[in-house]
C-alpha positions as CSV (number, residue, x, y, z in Angstrom):
1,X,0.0,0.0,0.0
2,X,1.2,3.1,-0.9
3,X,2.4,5.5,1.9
4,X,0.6,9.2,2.5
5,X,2.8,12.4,3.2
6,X,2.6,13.3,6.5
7,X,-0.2,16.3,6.4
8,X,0.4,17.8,9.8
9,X,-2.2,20.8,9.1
10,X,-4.4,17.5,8.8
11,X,-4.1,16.5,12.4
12,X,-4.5,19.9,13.5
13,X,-7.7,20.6,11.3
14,X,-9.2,16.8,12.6
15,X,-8.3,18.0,16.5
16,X,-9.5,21.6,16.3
17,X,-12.8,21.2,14.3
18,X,-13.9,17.9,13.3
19,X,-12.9,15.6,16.5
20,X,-15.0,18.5,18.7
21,X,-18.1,17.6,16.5
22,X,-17.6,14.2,17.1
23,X,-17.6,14.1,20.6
24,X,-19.1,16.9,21.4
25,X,-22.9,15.6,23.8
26,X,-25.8,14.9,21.9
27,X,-28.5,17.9,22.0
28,X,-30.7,17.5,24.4
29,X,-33.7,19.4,23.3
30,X,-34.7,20.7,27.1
31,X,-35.1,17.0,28.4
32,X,-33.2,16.2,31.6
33,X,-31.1,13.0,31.5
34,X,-32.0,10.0,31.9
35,X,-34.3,11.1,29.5
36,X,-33.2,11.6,25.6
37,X,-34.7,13.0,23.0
38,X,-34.3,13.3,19.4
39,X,-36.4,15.6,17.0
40,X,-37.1,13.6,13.9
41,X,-38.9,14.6,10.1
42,X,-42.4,14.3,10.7
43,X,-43.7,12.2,7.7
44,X,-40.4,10.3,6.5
45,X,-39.9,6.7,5.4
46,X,-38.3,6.3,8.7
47,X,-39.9,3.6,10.4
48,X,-39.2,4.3,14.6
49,X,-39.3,1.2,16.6
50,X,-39.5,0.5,19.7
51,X,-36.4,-2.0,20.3
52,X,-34.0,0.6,18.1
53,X,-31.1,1.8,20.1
54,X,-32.0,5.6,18.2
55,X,-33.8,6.8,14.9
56,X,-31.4,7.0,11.9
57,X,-32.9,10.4,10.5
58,X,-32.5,13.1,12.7
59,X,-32.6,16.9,12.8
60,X,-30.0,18.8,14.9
61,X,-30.0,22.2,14.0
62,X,-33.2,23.2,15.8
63,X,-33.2,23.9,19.3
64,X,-36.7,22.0,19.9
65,X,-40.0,21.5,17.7
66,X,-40.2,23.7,15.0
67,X,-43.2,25.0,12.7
68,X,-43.8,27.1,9.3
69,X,-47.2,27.0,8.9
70,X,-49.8,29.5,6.6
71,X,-52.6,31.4,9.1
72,X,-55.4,28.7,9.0
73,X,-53.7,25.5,8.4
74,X,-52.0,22.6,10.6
75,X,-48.3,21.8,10.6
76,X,-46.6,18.8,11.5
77,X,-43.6,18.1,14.0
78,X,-42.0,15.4,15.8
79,X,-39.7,13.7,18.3
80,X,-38.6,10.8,19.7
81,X,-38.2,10.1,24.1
82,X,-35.8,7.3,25.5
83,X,-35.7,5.8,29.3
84,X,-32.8,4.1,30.5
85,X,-34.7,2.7,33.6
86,X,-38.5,3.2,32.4
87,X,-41.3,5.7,33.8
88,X,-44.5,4.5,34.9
89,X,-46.2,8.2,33.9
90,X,-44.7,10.5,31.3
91,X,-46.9,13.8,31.0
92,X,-46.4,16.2,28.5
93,X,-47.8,19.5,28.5
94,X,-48.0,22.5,25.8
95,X,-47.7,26.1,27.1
96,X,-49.3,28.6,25.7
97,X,-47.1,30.3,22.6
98,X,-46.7,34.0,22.5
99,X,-45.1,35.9,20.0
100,X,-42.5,38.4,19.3
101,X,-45.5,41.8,20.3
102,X,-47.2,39.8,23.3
103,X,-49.8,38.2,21.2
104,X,-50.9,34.6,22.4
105,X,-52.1,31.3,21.4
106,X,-53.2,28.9,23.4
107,X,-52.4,25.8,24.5
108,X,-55.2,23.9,22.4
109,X,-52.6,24.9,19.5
110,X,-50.6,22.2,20.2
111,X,-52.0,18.9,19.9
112,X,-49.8,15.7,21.0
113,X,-50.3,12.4,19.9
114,X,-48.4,9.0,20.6
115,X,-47.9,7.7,17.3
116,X,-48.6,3.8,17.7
117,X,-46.6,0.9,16.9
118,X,-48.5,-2.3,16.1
119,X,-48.3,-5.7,14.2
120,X,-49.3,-5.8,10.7
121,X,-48.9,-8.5,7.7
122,X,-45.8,-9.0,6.1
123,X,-44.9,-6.2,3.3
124,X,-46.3,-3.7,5.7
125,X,-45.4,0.1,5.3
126,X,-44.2,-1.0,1.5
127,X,-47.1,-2.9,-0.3
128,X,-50.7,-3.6,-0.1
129,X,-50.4,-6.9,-0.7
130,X,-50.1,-9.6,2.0
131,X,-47.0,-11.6,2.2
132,X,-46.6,-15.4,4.3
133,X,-45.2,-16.2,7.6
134,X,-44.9,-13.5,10.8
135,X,-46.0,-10.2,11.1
136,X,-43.7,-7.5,11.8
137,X,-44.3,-4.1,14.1
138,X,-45.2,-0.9,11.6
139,X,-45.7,2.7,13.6
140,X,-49.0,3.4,12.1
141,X,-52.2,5.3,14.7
142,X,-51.8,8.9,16.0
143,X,-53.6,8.3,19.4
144,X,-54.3,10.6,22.3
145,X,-54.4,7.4,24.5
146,X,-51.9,4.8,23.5
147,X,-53.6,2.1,25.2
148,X,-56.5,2.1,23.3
149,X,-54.6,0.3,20.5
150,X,-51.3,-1.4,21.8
151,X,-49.4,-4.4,19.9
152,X,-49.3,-8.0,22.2
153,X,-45.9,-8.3,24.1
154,X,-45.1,-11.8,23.6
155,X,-47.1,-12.6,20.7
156,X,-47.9,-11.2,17.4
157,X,-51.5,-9.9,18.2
158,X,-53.1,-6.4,18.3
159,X,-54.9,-5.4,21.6
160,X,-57.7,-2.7,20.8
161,X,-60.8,-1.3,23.3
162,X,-64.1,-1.6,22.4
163,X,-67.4,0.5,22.6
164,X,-69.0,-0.7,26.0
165,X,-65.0,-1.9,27.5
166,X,-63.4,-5.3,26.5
167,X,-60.8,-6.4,23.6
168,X,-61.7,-6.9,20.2
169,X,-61.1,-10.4,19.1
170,X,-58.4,-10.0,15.9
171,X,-59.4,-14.3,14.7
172,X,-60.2,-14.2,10.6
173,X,-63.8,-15.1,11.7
174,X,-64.4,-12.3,14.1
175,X,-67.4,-10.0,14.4
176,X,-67.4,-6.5,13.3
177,X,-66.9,-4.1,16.0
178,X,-66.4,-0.6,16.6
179,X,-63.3,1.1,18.6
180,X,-64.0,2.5,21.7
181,X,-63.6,6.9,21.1
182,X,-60.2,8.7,21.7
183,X,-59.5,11.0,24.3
184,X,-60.0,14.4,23.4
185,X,-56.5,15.6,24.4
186,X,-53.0,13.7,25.1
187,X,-53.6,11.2,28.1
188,X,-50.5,10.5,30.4
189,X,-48.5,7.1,29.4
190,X,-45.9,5.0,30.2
191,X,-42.4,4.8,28.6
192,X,-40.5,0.7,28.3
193,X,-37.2,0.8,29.8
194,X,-34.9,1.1,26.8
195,X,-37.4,1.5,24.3
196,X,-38.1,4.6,22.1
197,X,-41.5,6.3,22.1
198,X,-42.2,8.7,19.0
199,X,-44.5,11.5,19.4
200,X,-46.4,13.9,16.6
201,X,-47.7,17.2,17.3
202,X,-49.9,19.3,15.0
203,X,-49.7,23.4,15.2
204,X,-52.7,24.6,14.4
205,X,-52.1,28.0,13.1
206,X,-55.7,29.9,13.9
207,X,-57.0,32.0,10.3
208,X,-56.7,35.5,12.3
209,X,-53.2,34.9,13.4
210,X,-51.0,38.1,13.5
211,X,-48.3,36.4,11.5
212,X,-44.7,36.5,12.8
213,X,-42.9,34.1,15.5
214,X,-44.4,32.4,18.6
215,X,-42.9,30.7,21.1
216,X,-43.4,28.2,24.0
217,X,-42.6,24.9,25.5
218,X,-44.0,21.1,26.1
219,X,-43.5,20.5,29.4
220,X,-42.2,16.8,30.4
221,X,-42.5,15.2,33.7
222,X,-41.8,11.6,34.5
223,X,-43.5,10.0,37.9
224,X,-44.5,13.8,38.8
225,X,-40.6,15.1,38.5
226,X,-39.9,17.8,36.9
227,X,-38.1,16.1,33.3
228,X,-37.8,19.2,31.6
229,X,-39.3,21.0,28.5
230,X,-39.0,21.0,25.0
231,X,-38.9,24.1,23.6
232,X,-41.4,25.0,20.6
233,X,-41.3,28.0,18.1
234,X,-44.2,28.1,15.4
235,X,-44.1,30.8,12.8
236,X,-46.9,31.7,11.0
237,X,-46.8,32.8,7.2
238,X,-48.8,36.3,6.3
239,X,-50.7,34.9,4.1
240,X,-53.7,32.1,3.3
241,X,-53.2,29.4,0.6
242,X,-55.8,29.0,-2.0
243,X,-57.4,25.6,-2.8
244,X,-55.3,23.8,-5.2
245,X,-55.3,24.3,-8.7
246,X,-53.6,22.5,-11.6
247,X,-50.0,23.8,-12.8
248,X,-51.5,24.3,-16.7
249,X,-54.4,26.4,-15.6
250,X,-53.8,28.6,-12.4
251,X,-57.8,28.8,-11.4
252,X,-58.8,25.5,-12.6
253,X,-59.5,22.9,-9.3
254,X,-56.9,20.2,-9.1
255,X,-58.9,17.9,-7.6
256,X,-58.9,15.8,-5.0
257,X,-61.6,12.5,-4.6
258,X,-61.9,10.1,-1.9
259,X,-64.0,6.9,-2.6
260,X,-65.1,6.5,1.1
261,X,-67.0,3.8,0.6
262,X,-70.6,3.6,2.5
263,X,-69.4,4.5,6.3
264,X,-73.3,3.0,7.5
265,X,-72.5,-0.3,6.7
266,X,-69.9,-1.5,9.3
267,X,-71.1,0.8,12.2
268,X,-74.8,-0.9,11.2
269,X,-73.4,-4.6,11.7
270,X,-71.3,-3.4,15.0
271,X,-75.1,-2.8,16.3
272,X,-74.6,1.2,16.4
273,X,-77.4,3.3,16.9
274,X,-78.4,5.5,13.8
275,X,-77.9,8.8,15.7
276,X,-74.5,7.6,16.7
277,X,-74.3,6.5,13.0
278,X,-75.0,10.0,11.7
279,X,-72.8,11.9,14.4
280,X,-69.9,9.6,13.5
281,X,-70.1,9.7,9.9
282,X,-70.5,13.9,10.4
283,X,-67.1,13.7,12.1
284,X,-65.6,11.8,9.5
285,X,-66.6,14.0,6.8
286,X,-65.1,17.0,8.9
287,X,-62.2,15.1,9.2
288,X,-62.3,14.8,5.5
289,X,-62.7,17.7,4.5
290,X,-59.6,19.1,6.9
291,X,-57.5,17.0,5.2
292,X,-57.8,19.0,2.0
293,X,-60.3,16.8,0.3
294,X,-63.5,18.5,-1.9
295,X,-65.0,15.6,-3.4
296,X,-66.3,12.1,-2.5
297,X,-66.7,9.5,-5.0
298,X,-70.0,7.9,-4.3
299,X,-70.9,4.2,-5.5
300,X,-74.0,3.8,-7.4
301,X,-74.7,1.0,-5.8
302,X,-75.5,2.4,-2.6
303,X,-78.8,3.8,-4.2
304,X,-80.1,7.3,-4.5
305,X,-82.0,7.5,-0.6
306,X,-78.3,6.4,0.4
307,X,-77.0,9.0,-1.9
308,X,-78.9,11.6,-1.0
309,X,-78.4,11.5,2.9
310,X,-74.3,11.0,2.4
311,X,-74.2,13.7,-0.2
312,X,-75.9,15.9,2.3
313,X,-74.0,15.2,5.0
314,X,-70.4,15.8,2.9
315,X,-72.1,19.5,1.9
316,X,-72.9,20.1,5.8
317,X,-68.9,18.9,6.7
318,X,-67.4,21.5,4.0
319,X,-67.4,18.5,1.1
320,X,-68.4,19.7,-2.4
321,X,-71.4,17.8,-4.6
322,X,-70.8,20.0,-7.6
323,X,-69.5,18.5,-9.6
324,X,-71.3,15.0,-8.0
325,X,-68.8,12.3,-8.5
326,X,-70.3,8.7,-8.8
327,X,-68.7,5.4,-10.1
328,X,-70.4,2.0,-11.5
329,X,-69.1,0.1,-8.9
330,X,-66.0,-0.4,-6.0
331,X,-63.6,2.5,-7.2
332,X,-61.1,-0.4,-5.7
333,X,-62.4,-2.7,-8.7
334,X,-62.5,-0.4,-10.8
335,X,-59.0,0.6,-11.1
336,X,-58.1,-3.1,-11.1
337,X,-56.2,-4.0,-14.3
338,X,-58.0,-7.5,-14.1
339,X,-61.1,-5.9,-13.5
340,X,-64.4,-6.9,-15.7
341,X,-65.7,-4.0,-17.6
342,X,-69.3,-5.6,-17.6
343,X,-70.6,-3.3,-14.6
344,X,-73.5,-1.8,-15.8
345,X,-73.7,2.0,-16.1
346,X,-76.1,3.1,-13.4
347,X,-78.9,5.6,-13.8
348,X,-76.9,8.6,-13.5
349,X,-80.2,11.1,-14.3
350,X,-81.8,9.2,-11.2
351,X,-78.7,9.6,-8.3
352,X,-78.3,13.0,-10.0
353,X,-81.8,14.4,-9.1
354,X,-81.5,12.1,-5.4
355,X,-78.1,14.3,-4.8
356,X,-79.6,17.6,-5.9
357,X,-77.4,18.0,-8.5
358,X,-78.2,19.1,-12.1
359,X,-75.3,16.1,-13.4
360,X,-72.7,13.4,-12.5
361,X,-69.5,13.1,-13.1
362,X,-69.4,9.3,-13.3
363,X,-66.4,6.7,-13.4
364,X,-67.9,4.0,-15.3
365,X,-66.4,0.2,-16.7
366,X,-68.1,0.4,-20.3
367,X,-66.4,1.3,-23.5
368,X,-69.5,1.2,-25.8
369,X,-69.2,4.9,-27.5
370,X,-73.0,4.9,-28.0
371,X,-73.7,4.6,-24.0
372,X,-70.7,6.8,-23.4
373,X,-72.0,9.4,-26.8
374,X,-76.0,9.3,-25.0
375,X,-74.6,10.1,-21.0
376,X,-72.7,13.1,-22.8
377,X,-75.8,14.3,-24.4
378,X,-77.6,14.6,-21.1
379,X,-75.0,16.8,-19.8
380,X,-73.2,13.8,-17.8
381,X,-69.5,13.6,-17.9
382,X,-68.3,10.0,-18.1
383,X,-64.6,8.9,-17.2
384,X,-62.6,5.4,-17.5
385,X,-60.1,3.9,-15.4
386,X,-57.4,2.9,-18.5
387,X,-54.2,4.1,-20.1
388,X,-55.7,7.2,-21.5
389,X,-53.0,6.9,-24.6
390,X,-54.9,3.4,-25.6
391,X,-58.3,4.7,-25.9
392,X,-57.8,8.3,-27.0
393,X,-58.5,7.6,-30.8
394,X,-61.6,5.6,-30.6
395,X,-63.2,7.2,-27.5
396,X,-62.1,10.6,-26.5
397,X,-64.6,12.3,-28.2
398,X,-67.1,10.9,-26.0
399,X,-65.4,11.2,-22.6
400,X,-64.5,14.0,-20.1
401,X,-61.1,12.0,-19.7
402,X,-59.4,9.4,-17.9
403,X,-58.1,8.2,-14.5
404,X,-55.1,6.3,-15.0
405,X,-52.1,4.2,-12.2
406,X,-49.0,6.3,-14.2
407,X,-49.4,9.8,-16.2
408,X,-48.7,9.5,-19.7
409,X,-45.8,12.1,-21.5
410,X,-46.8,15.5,-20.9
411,X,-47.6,15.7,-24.6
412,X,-50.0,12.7,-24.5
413,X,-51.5,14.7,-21.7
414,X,-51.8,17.8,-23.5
415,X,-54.2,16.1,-26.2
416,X,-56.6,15.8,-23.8
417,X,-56.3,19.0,-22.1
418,X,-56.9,20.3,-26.0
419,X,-59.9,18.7,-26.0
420,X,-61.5,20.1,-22.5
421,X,-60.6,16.5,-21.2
422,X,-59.0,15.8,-17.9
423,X,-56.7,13.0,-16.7
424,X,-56.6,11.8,-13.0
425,X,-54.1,9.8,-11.5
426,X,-54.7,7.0,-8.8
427,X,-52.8,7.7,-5.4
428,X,-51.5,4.7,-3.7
429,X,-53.4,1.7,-2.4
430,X,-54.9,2.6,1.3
431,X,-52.9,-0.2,3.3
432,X,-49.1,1.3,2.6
433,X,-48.6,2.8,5.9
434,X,-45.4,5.1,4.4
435,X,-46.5,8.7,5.1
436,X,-43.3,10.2,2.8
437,X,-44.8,7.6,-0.2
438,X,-48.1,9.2,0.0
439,X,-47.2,12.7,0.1
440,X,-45.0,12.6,-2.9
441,X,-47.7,10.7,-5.0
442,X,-50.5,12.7,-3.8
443,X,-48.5,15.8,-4.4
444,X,-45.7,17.0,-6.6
445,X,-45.7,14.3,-8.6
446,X,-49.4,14.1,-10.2
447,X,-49.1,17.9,-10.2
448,X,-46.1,18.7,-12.0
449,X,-46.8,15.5,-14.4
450,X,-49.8,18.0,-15.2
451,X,-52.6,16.0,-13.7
452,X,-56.1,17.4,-13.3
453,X,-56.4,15.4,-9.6
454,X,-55.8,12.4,-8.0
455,X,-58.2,9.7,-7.3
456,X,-57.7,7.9,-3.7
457,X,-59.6,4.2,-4.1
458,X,-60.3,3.8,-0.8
459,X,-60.7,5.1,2.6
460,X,-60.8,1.6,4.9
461,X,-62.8,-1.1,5.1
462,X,-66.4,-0.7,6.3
463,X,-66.8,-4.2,6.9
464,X,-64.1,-5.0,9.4
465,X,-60.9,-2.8,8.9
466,X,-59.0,-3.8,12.2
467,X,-58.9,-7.5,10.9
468,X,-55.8,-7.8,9.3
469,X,-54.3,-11.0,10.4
470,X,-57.3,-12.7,8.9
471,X,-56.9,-11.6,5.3
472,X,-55.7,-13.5,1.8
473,X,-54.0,-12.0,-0.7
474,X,-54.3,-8.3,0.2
475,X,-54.1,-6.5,3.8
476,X,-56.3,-4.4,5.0
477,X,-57.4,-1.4,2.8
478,X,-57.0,1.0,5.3
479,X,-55.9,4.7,6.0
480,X,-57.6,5.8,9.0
481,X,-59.5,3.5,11.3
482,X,-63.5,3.8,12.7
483,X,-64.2,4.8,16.4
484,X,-67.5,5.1,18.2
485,X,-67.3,8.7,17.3
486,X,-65.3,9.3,14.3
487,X,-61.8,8.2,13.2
488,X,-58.3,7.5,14.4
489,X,-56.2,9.0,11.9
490,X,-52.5,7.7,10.6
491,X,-49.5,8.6,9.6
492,X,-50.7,8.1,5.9
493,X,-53.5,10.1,6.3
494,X,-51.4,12.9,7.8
495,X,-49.2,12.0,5.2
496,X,-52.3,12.9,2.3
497,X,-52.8,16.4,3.4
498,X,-49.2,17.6,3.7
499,X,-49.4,15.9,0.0
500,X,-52.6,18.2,-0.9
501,X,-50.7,20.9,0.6
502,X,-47.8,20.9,-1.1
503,X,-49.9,21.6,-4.3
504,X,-51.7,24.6,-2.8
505,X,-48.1,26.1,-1.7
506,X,-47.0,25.2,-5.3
507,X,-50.9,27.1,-6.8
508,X,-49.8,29.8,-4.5
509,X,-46.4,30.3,-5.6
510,X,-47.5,30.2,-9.4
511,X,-50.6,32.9,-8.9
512,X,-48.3,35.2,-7.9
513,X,-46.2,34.6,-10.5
514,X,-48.9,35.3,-13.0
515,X,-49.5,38.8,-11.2
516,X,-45.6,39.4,-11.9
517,X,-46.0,38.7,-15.3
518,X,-48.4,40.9,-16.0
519,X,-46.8,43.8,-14.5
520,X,-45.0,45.9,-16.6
521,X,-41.5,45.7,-14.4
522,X,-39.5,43.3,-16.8
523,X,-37.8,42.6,-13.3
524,X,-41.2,41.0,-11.8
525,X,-41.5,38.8,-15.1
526,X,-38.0,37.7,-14.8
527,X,-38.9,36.5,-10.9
528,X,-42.3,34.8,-13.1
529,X,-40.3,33.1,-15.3
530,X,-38.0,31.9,-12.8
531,X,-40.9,30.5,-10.5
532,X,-42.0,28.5,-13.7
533,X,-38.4,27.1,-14.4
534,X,-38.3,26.1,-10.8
535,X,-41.3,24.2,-10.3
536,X,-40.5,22.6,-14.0
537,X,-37.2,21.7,-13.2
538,X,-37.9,20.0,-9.7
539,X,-36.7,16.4,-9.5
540,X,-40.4,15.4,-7.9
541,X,-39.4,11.5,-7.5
542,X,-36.1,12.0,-5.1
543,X,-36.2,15.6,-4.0
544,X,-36.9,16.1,-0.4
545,X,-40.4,17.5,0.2
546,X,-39.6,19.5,2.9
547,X,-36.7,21.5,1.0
548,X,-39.0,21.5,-1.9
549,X,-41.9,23.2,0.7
550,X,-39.2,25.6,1.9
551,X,-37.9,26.7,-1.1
552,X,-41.7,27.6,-2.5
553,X,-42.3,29.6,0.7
554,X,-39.0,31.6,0.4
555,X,-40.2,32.4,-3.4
556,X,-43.7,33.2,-2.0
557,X,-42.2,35.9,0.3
558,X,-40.0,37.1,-2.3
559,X,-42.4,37.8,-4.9
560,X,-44.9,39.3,-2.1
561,X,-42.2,41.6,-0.8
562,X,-41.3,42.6,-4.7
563,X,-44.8,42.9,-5.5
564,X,-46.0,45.1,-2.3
565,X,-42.5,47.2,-3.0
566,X,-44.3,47.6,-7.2
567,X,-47.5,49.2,-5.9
């Protein structure tokens, strides 16, 4: 082996600078020994588990829990607690957060959940399909109180509470049953010796905020000592963002459906009462809806008395009806390659006037031009799940566009958008736990491949979505989970509205370009142009979406500042 010159500024450079950084303490974030903590990226592919001696992706250049959020909307953070020895009863406690002129927020701002860790079927976090032999531990619920969902200790079962008290029985033959409700707010729990505990907390920025910087703390104790606080700083934007719209067309919806399947069927089976029906399925339309979602995609097959009571109750929650979205069958069958396309088409004229609206968008299974040529003439839209490139020449004419698994080339796109056509992408299959996987495909990558919106297939299984030992061939279809009174949410779930966010920062960033490009200042259409060549050149499969969310908001304040300083 060859020899290296002695380098004897190298020895000095390694002592004085990089040897420090290597053995300098870990930050402690405001948490007393023997407590560690770790801040980690709120909705990565990082899977924390328990038995880990650490995460592998952590932030360090923060001194606690950090926010950027727009005045009205919620903003994601996390961290991660250790115990050498275990505590019986670790609370943690948000402050109040007041900003730089003595304004305050208050506590209710911050809202702490434990993110639980449970067994699912092999693939887990990566596929929807099921895969032979064990089950492995995925972090998955976001739960006030972690033990109303905990994972079995010695064997590879779920434990969840029930409405009334008891466990649900997990066997492939069980009964429906309902989850017993959440707590409101975060319940004390314990931390496993040696174990790590991750933690999410949403900001919720309120719509009247003054913007500028707010601070406070979450206070930790452990058995009633004092364990120290984290500290929290939240800055909120000055400005709202718009509902999303598509990157061609500024003011044209990019839209978002959810095929939520019929939410009274499982809750009827678990013997709920209908005014608990109707209060629960009125939460999870609110829920819904606060996720970023306008549209539900109903299933003709639930009938139009059905229809007309769910539609009303997604216009009540902040859903939209116009347009009135309804498919020929399970949008999960639907966008099945091996799918029949023998559905019938239903009576779209007949669920139309059930909904109250004057038409229906409709995602059908037939390709008989005729069918598709007499819908169009009664002011229906039809669409097809297929490669929209494959049927363009013998049935575009007769279709408001397509819904497709991959986005064609932008060109092949573009023909449709010349004919007042739209194409829809499919987001992943509910199941796939990774919150980073459905945030990109939800987000920056439909939009900047120039999609109209994204179709999600499925919301969770109204028959009996906790059951996923019990299952063949796929797992459980499932992105949030039912309760007595609403809906546990997840990680992917959380993972679809910083998705849908990511659009309406991008929508924002571009209508104020157009604004600089009509202004006469050649400098403000240079700072257009830019924006445009930005969002074109961004490398939406690998880029990391928080740099790509941080890089909009900096262009966002730029062109505000330029535009304000222009009037």
């Amino acid at each position: 082996m060859k020899n290296l010159p002695s380098r004897w500024w190298l020895t000095s450079l390694f002592a004085a600078v990089l040897l420090p950084a290597y053995s300098a303490p870990a930050p402690t974030f405001g948490v007393k020994p023997p407590l560690r903590a770790w801040i980690v990226p709120a909705l990565s592919a990082q899977r924390i588990l328990p038995h880990l001696p650490e995460p592998q992706i952590v932030i360090t250049n923060t001194p606690g829990l950090d926010f950027l959020a727009a005045r009205g909307e919620v903003e994601p953070a996390s961290f991660v607690l250790r115990s050498p020895n275990g505590v019986e009863k670790l609370e943690l406690i948000p402050s109040p957060l007041t900003g730089d002129g003595g304004e305050t927020l208050p506590p209710i701002a911050v809202d702490l959940y434990a993110v639980g860790v449970w067994w699912q079927a092999g693939n887990a976090w990566f596929l929807p399909e099921r895969e032979g032999g064990a089950q492995i531990l995925v972090p998955e619920l976001l739960l006030h109180d972690a033990s109303l969902a905990r994972p079995g200790a010695k064997t590879q079962e779920n434990s969840v509470r029930k409405t009334g008290g008891g466990v649900a029985d997990f066997g492939p033959d069980a009964p429906a049953f309902i989850a017993a409700a959440d707590a409101p707010a975060f319940q004390p729990l314990p931390l496993e010796a040696k174990k790590l505990r991750q933690f999410y907390v949403l900001f919720h920025a309120p719509a009247q905020a003054k913007p500028g910087i707010y601070r406070g703390t979450v206070a930790v104790r452990a058995d009633g000592a004092d364990a120290g606080a984290i500290p929290v700083t939240a800055r909120v934007l000055p400005f709202e963002l718009p509902a999303p719209a598509t990157r061609q067309d500024h003011g044209r919806e990019f839209a978002y459906l959810l095929a939520a399947g019929d939410p009274l069927h499982g809750r009827l089976a678990a013997g709920q009462g209908r005014e608990t029906i109707a209060a629960a399925v009125n939460a999870e339309y609110a829920d819904i809806a606060r996720h970023g979602v306008r549209h539900l995609l109903f299933d003709a097959a639930f009938g139009a008395r059905t229809l007309r009571g769910l539609a009303d109750k997604a216009a009540r929650a902040g859903l939209s009806k116009e347009p009135l979205w309804i498919s020929a069958g399970p949008a999960s069958t639907l966008v099945d390659q091996a799918a029949p396309t023998s559905l019938p088409v239903p009576d779209l004229d007949a669920l139309a006037a059930a909904a109250g609206a004057p038409s229906a968008h409709a995602l059908l299974a037939t390709r008989d031009a005729a069918t598709l040529e007499g819908l169009v003439a009664k002011g229906h839209r039809p669409f097809l799940f297929a490669n929209p490139d494959s049927i363009y020449s013998n049935l575009a004419p007769v279709l408001a566009g397509a819904v497709c698994d991959r986005l064609p080339y932008f060109h092949l796109v573009a023909r449709w958008h010349a004919i007042d056509a739209q194409i829809f992408r499919t987001s992943p299959a509910p199941g796939v736990e990774n919150p980073e996987h459905w945030r990109r495909q939800v987000g920056v990558v439909p939009f900047r491949g120039d999609a109209d919106g994204v179709l999600i297939p499925g919301f969770y299984d109204t028959a009996n979505p906790w059951a996923e030992g019990g299952r063949k061939g796929m797992r459980s279809p499932a992105l949030v989970y039912p309760t007595e009174n609403g809906l546990l949410s997840t990680l992917a779930w959380e993972g679809v509205r910083e998705g849908i966010k990511d659009v309406r920062y991008l929508t924002y960033l571009l209508q104020l370009a157009d604004k600089c490009a009509a202004s006469p200042d050649m400098y403000l259409q240079t700072e257009a142009r830019r924006a445009g060549v930005w969002i074109r050149d961004m490398r939406v499969g690998r880029e990391d979406l928080d740099e790509i969310r941080l890089e909009t908001i900096a262009l966002i304040l730029r062109m505000q500042q330029l535009l304000d300083a222009a009037k």
